[in-house]
N, C-alpha and C positions, 0 to 999 in steps of 0.2 A: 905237658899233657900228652899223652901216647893217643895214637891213632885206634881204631878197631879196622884192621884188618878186612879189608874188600871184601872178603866169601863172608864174613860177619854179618858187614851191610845187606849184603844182596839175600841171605838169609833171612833175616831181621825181617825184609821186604815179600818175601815169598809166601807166595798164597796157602805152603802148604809147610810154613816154618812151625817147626815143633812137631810136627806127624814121622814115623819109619815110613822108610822106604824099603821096598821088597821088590823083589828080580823082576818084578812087571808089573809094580808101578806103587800107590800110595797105598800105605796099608791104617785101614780103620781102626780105631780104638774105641772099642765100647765098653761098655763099663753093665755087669750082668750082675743084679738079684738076684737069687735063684736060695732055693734050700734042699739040702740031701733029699732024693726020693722026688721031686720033683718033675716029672716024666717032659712037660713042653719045656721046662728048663737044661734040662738035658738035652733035649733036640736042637734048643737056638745053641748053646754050647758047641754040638758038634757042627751045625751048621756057621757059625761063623770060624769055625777053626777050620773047615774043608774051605774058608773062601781066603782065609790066611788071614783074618781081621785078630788085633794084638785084644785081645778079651783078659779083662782084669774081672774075675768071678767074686763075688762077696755074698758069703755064707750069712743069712738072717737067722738062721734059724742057732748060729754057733754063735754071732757077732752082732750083738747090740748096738752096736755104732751104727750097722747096714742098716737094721730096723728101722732107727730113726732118722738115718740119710733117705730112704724109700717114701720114709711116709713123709717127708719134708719136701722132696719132690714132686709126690702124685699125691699126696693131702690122706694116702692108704695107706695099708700097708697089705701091697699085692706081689706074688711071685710069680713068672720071673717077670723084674721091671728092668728094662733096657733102655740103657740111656748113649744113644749116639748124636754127633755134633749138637748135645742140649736138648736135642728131643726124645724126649720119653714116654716108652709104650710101655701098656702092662699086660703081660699077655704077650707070646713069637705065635702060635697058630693065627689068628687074626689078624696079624698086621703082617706075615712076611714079605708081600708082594713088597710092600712099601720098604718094612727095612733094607729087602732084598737089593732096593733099586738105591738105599744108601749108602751102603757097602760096595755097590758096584762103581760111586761118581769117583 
């Protein structure tokens, strides 16, 4: 049986295993609803792209899958729904304080 390799383990172990890392520090992965034409969707877009967070954008209004990943989520089917470390808001005007300070940990 072969070993796994020290950095493996220690990775494995690490509080922040599985995330990119960027020049000054952990960088977020959120995962953004939105649909073309959607003006506060387009704001958290640029806003998480000016804070360096990895944003995987998914079109509802092209992609049927997202639809029903949104509404499976939030029991709606609302844009833009954002979903970081499993928490999901619907609506970036209302809640930025809050994302703002999850993007920042």
């Amino acid at each position: 049986m072969l070993a796994e390799p020290l950095w493996a383990v220690k990775r494995a172990r690490h509080p922040h295993a599985g995330m990119r890392w960027y020049r000054w520090g952990v960088v977020k992965k959120v995962l953004l609803f939105t649909m073309e034409g959607n003006a506060d969707g387009e704001a958290a877009l640029a806003f998480f792209q000016s804070r360096g967070a990895a944003v995987d954008v998914r079109d509802v209004g092209r992609d049927p899958e997202a639809s029903a990943e949104v509404f499976r989520l939030a029991g709606r089917l609302a844009v833009p729904a954002i979903v970081i470390d499993e928490r999901v808001f619907l609506g970036f005007g209302g809640h930025r304080d809050e994302i703002e300070a999850l993007v920042r940990e």
